[in-house]
PyMOL commands that place a pseudoatom at each C-alpha (Angstrom):
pseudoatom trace, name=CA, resn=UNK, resi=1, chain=A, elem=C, hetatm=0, pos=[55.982, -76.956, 287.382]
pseudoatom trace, name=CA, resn=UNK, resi=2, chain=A, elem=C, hetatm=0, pos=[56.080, -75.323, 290.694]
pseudoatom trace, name=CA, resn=UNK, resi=3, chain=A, elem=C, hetatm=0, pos=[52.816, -74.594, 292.639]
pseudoatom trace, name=CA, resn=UNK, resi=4, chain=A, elem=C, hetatm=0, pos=[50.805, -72.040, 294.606]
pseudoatom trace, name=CA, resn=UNK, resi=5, chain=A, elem=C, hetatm=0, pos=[48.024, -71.967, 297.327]
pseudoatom trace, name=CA, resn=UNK, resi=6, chain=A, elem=C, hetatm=0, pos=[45.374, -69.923, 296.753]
pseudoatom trace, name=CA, resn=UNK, resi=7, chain=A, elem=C, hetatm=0, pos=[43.467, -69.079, 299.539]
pseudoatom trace, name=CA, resn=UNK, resi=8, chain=A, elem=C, hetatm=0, pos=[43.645, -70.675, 303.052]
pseudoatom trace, name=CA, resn=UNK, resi=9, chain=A, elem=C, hetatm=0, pos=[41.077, -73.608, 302.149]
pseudoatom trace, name=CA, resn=UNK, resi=10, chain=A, elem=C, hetatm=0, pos=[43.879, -75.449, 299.910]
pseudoatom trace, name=CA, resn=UNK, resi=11, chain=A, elem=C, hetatm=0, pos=[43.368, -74.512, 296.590]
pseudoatom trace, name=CA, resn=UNK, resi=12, chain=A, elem=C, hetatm=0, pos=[46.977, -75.718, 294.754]
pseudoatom trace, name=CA, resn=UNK, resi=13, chain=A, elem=C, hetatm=0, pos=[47.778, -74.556, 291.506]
pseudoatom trace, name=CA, resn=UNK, resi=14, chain=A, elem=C, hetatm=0, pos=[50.209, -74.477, 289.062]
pseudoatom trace, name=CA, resn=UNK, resi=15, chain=A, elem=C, hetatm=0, pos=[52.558, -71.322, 289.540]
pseudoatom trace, name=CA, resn=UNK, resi=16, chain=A, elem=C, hetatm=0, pos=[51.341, -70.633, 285.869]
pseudoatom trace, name=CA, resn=UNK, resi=17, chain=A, elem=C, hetatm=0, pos=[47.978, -70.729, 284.287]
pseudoatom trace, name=CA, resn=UNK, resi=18, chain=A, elem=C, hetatm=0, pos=[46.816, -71.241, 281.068]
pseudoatom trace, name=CA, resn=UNK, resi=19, chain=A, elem=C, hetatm=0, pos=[44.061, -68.155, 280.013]
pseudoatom trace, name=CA, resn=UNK, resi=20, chain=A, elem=C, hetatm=0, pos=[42.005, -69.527, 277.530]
pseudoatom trace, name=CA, resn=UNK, resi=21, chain=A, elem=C, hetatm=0, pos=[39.808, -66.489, 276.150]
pseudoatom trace, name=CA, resn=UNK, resi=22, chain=A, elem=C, hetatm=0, pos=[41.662, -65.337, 273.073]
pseudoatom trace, name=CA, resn=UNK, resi=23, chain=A, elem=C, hetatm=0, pos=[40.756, -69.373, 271.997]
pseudoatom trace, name=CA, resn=UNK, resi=24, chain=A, elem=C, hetatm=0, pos=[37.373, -68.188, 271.199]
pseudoatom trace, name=CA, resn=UNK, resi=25, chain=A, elem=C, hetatm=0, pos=[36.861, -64.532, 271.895]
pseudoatom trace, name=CA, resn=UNK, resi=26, chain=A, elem=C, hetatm=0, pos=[38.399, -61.386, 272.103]
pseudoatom trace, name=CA, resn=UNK, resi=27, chain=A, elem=C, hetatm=0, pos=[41.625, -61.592, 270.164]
pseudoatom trace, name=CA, resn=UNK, resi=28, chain=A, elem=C, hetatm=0, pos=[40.451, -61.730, 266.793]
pseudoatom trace, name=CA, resn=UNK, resi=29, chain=A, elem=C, hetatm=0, pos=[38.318, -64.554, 265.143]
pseudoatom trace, name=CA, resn=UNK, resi=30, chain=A, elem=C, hetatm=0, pos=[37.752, -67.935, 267.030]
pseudoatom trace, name=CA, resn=UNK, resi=31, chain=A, elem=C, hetatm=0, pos=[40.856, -70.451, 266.839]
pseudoatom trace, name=CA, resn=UNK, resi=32, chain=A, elem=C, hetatm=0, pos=[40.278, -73.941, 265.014]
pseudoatom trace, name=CA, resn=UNK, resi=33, chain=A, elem=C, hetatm=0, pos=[38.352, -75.854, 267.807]
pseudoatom trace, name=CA, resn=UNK, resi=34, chain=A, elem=C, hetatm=0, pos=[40.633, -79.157, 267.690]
pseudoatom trace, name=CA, resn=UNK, resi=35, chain=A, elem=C, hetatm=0, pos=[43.924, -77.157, 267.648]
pseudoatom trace, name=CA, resn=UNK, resi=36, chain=A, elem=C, hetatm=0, pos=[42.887, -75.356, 270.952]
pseudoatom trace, name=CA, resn=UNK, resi=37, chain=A, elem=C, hetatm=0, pos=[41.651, -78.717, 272.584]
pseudoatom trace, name=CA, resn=UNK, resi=38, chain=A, elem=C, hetatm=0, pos=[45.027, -80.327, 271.737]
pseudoatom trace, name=CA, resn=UNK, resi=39, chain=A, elem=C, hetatm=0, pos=[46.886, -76.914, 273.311]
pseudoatom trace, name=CA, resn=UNK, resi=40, chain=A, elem=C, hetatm=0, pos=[45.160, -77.328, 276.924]
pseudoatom trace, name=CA, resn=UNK, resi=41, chain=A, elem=C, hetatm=0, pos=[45.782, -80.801, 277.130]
pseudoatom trace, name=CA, resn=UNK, resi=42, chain=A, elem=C, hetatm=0, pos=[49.262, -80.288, 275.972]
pseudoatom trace, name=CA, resn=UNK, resi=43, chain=A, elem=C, hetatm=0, pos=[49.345, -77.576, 278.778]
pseudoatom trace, name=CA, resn=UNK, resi=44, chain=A, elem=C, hetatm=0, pos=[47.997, -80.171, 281.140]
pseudoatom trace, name=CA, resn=UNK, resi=45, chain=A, elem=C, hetatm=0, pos=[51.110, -82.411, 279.856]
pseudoatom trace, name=CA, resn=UNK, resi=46, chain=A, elem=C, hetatm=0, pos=[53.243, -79.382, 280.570]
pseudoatom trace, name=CA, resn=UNK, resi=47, chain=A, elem=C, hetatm=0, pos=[52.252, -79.294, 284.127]
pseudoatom trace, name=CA, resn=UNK, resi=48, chain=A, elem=C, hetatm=0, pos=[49.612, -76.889, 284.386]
pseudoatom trace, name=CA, resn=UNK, resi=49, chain=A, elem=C, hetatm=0, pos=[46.984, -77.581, 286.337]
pseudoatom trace, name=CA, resn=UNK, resi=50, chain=A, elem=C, hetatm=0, pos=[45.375, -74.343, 286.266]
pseudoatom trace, name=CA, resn=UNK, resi=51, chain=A, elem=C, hetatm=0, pos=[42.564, -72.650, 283.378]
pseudoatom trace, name=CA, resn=UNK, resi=52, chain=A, elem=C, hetatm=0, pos=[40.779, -69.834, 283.559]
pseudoatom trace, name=CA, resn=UNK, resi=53, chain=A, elem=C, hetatm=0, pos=[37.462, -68.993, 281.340]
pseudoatom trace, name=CA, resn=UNK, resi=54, chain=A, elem=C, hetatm=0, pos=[34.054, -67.345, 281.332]
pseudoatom trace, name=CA, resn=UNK, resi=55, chain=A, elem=C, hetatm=0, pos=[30.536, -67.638, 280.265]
pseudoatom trace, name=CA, resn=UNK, resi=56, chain=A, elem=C, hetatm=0, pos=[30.989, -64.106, 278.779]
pseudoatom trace, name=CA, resn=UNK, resi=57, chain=A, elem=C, hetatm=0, pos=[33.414, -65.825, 276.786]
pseudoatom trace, name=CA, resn=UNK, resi=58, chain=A, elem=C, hetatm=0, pos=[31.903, -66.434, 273.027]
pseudoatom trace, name=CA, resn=UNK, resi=59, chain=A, elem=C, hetatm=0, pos=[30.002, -66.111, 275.292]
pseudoatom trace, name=CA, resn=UNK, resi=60, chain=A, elem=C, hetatm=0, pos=[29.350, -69.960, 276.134]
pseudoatom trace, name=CA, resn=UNK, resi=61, chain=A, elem=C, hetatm=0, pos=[31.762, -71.057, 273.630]
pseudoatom trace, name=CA, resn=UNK, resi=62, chain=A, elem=C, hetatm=0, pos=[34.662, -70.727, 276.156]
pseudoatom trace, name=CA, resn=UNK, resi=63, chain=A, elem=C, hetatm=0, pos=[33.540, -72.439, 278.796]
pseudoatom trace, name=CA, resn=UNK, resi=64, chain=A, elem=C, hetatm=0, pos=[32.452, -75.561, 276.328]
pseudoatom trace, name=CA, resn=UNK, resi=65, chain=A, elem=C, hetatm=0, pos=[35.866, -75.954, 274.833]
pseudoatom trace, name=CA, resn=UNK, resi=66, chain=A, elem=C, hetatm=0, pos=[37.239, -75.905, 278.210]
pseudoatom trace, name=CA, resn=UNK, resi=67, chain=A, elem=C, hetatm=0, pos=[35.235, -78.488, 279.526]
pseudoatom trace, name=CA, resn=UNK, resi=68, chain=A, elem=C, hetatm=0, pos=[35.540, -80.745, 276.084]
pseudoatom trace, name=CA, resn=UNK, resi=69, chain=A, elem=C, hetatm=0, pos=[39.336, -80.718, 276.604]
pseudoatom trace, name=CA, resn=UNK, resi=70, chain=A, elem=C, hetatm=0, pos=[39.504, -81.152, 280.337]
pseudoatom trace, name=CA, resn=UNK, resi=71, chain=A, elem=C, hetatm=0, pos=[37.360, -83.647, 280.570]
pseudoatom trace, name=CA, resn=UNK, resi=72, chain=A, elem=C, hetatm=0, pos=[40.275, -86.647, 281.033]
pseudoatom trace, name=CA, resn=UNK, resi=73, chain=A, elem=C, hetatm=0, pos=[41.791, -85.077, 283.549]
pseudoatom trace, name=CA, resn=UNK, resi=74, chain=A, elem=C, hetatm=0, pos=[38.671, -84.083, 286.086]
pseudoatom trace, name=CA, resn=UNK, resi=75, chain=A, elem=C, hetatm=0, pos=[40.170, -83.971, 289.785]
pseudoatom trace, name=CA, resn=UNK, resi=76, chain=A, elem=C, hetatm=0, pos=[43.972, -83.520, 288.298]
pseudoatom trace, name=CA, resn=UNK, resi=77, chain=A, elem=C, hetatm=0, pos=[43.129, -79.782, 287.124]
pseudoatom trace, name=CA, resn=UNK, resi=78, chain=A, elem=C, hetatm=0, pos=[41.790, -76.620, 288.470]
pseudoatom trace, name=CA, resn=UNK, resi=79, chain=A, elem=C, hetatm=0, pos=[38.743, -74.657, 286.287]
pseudoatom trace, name=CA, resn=UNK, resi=80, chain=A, elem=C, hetatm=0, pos=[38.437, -71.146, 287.034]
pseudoatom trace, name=CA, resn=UNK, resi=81, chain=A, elem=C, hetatm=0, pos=[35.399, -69.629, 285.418]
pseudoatom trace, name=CA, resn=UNK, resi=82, chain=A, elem=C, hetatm=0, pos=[33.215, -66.129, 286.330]
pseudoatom trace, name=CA, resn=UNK, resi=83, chain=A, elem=C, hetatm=0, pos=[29.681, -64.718, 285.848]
pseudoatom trace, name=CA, resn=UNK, resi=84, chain=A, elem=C, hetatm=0, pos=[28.444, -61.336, 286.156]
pseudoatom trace, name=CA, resn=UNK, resi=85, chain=A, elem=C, hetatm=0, pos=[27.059, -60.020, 283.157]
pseudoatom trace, name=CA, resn=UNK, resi=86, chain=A, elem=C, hetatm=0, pos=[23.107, -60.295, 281.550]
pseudoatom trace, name=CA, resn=UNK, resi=87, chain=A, elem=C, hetatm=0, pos=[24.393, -61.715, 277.771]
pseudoatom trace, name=CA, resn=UNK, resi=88, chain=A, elem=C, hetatm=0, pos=[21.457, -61.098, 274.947]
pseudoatom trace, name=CA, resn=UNK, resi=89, chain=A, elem=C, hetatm=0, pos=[20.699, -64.503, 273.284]
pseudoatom trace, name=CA, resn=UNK, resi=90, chain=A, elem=C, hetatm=0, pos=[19.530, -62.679, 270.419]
pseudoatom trace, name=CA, resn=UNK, resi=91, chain=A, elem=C, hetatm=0, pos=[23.070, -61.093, 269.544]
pseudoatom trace, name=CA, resn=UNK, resi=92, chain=A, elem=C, hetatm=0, pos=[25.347, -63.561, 271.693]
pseudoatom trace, name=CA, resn=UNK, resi=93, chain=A, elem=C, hetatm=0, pos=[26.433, -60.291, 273.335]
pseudoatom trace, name=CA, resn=UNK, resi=94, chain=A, elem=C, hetatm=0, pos=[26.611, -59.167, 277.053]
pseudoatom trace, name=CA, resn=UNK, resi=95, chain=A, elem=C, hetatm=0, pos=[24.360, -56.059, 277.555]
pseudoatom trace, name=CA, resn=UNK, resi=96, chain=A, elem=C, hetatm=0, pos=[25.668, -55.010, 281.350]
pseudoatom trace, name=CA, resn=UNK, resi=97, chain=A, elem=C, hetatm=0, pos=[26.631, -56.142, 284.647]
pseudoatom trace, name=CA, resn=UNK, resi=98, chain=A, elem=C, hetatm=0, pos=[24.036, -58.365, 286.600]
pseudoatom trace, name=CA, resn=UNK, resi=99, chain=A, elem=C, hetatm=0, pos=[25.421, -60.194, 289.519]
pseudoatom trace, name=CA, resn=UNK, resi=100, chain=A, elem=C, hetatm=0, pos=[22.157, -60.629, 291.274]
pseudoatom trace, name=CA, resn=UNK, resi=101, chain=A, elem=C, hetatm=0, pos=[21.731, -63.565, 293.422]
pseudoatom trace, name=CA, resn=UNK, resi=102, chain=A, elem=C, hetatm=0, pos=[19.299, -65.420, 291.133]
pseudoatom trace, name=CA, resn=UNK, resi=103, chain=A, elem=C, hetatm=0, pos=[21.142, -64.782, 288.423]
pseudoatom trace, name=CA, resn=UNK, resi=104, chain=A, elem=C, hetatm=0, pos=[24.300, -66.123, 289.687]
pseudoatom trace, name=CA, resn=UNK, resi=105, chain=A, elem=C, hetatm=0, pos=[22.693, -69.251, 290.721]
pseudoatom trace, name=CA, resn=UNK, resi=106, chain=A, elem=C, hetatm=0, pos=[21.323, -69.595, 287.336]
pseudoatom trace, name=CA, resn=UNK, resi=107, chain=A, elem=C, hetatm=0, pos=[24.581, -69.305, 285.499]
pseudoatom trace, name=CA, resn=UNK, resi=108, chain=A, elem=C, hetatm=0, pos=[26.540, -71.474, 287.872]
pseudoatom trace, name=CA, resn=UNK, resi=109, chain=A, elem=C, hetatm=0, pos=[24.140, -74.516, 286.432]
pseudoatom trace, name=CA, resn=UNK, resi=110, chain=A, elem=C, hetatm=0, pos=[24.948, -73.258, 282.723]
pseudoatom trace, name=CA, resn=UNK, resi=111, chain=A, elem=C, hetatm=0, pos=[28.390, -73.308, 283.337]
pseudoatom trace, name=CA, resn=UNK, resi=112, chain=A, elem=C, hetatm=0, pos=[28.597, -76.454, 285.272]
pseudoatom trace, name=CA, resn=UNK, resi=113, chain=A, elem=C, hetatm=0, pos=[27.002, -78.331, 282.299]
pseudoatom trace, name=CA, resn=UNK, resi=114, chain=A, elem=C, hetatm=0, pos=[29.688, -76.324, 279.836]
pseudoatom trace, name=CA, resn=UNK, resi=115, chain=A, elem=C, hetatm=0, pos=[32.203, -77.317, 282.026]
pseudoatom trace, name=CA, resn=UNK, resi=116, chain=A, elem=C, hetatm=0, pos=[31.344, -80.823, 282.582]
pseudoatom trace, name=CA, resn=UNK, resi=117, chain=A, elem=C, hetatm=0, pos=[31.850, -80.690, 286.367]
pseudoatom trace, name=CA, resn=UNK, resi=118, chain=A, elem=C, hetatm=0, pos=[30.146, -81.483, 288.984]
pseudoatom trace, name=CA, resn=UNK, resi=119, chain=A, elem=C, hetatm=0, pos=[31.395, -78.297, 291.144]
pseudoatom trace, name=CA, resn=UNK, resi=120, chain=A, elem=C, hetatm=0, pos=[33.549, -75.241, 289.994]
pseudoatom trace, name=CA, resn=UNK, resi=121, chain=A, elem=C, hetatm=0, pos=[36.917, -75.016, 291.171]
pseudoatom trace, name=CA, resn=UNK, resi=122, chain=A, elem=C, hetatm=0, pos=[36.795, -71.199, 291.564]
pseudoatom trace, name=CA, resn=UNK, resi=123, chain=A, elem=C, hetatm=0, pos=[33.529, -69.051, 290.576]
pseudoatom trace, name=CA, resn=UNK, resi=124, chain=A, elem=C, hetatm=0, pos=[34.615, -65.328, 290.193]
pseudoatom trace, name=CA, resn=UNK, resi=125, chain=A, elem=C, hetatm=0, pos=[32.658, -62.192, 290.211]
pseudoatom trace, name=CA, resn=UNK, resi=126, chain=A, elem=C, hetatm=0, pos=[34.006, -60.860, 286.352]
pseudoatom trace, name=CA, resn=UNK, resi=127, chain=A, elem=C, hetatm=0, pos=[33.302, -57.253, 287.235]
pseudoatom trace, name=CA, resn=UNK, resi=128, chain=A, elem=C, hetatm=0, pos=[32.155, -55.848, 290.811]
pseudoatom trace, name=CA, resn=UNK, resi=129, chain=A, elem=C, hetatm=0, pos=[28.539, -54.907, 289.852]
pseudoatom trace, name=CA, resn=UNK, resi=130, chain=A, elem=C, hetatm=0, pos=[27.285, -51.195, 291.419]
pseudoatom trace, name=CA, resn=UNK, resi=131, chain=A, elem=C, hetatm=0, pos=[23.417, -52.372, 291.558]
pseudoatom trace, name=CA, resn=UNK, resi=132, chain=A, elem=C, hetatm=0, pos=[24.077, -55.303, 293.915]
pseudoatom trace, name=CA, resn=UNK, resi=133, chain=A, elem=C, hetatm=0, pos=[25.530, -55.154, 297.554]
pseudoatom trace, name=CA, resn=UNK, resi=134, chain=A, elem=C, hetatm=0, pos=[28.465, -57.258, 297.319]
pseudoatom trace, name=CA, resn=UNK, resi=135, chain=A, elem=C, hetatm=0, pos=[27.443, -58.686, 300.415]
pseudoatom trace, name=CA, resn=UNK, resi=136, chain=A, elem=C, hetatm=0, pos=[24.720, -60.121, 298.525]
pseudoatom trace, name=CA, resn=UNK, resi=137, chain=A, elem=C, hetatm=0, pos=[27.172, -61.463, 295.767]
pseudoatom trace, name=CA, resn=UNK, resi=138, chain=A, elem=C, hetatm=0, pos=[29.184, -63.503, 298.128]
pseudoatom trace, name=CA, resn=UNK, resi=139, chain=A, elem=C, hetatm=0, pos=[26.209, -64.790, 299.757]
pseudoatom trace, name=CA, resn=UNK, resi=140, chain=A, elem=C, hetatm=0, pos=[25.098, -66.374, 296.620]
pseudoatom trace, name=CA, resn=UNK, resi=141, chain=A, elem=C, hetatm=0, pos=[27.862, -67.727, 295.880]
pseudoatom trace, name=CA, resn=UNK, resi=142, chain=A, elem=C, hetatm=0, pos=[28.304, -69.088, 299.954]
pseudoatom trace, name=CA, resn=UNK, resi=143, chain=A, elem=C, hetatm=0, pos=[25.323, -70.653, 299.415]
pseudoatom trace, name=CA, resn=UNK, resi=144, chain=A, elem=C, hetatm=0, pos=[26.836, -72.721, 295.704]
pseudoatom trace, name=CA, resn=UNK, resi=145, chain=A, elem=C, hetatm=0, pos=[29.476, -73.783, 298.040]
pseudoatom trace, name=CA, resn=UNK, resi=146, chain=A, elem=C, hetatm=0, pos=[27.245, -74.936, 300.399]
pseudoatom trace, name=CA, resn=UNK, resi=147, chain=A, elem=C, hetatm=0, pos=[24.929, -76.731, 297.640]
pseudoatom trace, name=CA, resn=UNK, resi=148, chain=A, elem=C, hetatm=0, pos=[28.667, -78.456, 296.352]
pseudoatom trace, name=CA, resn=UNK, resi=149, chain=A, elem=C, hetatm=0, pos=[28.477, -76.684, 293.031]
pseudoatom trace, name=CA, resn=UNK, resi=150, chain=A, elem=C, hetatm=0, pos=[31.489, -74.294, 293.559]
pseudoatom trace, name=CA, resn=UNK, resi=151, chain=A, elem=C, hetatm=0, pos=[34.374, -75.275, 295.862]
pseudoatom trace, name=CA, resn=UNK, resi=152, chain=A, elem=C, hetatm=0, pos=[36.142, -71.456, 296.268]
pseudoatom trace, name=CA, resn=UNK, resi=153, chain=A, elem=C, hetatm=0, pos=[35.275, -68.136, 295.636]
pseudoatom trace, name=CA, resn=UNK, resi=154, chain=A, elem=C, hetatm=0, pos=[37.080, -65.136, 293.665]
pseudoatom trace, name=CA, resn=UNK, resi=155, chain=A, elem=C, hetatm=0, pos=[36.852, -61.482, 292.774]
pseudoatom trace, name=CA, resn=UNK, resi=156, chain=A, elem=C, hetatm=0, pos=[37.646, -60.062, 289.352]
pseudoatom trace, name=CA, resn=UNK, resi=157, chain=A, elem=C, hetatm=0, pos=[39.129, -56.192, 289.321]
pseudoatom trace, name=CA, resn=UNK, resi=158, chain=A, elem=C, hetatm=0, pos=[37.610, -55.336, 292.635]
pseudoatom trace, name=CA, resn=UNK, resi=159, chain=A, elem=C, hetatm=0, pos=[39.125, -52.884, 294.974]
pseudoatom trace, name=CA, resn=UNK, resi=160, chain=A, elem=C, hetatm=0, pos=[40.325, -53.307, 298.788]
pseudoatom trace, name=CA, resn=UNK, resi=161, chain=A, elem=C, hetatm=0, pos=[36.981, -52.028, 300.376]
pseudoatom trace, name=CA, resn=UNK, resi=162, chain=A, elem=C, hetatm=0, pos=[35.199, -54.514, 298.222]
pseudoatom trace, name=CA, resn=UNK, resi=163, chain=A, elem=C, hetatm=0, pos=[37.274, -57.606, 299.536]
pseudoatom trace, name=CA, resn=UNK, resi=164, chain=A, elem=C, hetatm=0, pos=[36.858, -56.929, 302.735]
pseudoatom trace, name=CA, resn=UNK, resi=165, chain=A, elem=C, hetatm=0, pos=[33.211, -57.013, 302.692]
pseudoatom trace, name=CA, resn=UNK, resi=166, chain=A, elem=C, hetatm=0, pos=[33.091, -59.541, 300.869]
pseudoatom trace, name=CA, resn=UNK, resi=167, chain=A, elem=C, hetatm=0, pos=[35.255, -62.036, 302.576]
pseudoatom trace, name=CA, resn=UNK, resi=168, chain=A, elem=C, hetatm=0, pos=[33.230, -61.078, 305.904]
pseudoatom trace, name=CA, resn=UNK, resi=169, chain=A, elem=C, hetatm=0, pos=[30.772, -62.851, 303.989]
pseudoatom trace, name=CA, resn=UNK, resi=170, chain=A, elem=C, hetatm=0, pos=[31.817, -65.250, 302.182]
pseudoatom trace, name=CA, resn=UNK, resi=171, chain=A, elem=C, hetatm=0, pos=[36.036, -66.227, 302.183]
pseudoatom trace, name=CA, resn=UNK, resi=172, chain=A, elem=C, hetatm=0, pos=[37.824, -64.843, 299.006]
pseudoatom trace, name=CA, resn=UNK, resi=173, chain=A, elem=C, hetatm=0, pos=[39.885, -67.100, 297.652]
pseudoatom trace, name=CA, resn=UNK, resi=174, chain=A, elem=C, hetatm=0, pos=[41.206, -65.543, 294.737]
pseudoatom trace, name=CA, resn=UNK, resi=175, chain=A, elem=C, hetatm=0, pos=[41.796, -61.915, 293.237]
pseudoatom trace, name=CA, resn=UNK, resi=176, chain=A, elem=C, hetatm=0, pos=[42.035, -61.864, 289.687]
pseudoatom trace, name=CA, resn=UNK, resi=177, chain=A, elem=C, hetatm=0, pos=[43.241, -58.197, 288.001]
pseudoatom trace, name=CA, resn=UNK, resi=178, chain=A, elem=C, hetatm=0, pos=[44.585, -57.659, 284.404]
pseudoatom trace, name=CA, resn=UNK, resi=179, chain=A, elem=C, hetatm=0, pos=[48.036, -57.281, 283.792]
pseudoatom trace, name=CA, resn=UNK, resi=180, chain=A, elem=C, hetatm=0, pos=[48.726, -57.168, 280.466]
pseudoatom trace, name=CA, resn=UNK, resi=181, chain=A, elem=C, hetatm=0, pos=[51.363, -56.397, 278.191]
pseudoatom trace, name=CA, resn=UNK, resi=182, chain=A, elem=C, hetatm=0, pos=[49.121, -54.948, 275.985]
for i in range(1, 182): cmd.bond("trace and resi %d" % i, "trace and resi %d" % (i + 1))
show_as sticks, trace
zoom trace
């Protein structure tokens, strides 16, 4: 499998990543739980070393498979994951965009535990959110690097301005937009 830097602060990667979503949201019902741990580590296998999730995923549900079947191979793979939305425990639902500084913080914990890491490869913003300075975003998330919890950060469908202020901030490591088929 070839690789890729991402970044200038040596994040390597495998040229292809593994998406893991549709496992447990979005596409359709939830896949069988044991058949999607046995794909990523077959991926893994394959030579990918990089997976990409969300705790708007399920939500939660995502980021625990992913962490359940990367486990054996902490410091072989990179974990992408991405916060930015308030989710209603009530209806396991997100409700809007919320990447406030407090909030981020909080969900970087949550997500660590999911993941079963001790820092996050690469913490994206999911959605650039219009109520918080983006400044203020990549602060938050300079100060989780700082703390050790997150090791790079990323934007998620953000446009040119947006980088820019936010890498005056706060390096971007990583843009992430959709390309689909669909």
């Amino acid at each position: 499998m070839k690789k890729r830097m991402l970044g200038k602060n040596n994040l390597e990667v495998s040229a292809i990543g593994l998406g893991c979503m549709g496992m447990s949201f979005g596409y359709g019902p939830p896949a069988d739980k044991q058949e999607m741990i046995t794909l990523i580590r077959q991926a893994v296998e394959h030579g990918i070393t990089f997976f990409d999730t969300a705790e708007v995923y399920g939500p939660f549900t995502n980021e625990a498979l992913v962490g359940e079947a990367l486990a054996p191979f902490k410091g072989e793979v990179v974990i992408a994951t991405k916060f930015g939305f308030t989710i209603d425990l009530q209806q396991m639902k997100h409700t809007g965009l919320n990447s406030r500084p407090e909030n981020i913080k909080r969900v970087a914990e949550a997500s660590l535990k999911r993941l079963q890491v001790d820092a996050i490869d690469l913490y994206y913003q999911h959605r650039v959110d219009p109520e918080v300075p983006i400044e203020e975003v990549a602060g938050a998330v300079g100060d989780l690097i700082k703390e050790g919890k997150v090791k790079h950060f990323g934007l998620s469908e953000a446009g040119a301005n947006t980088i820019r202020r936010a890498h005056a901030v706060q390096p971007v490591t990583a843009l992430q937009s959709e390309y689909s088929l669909f």
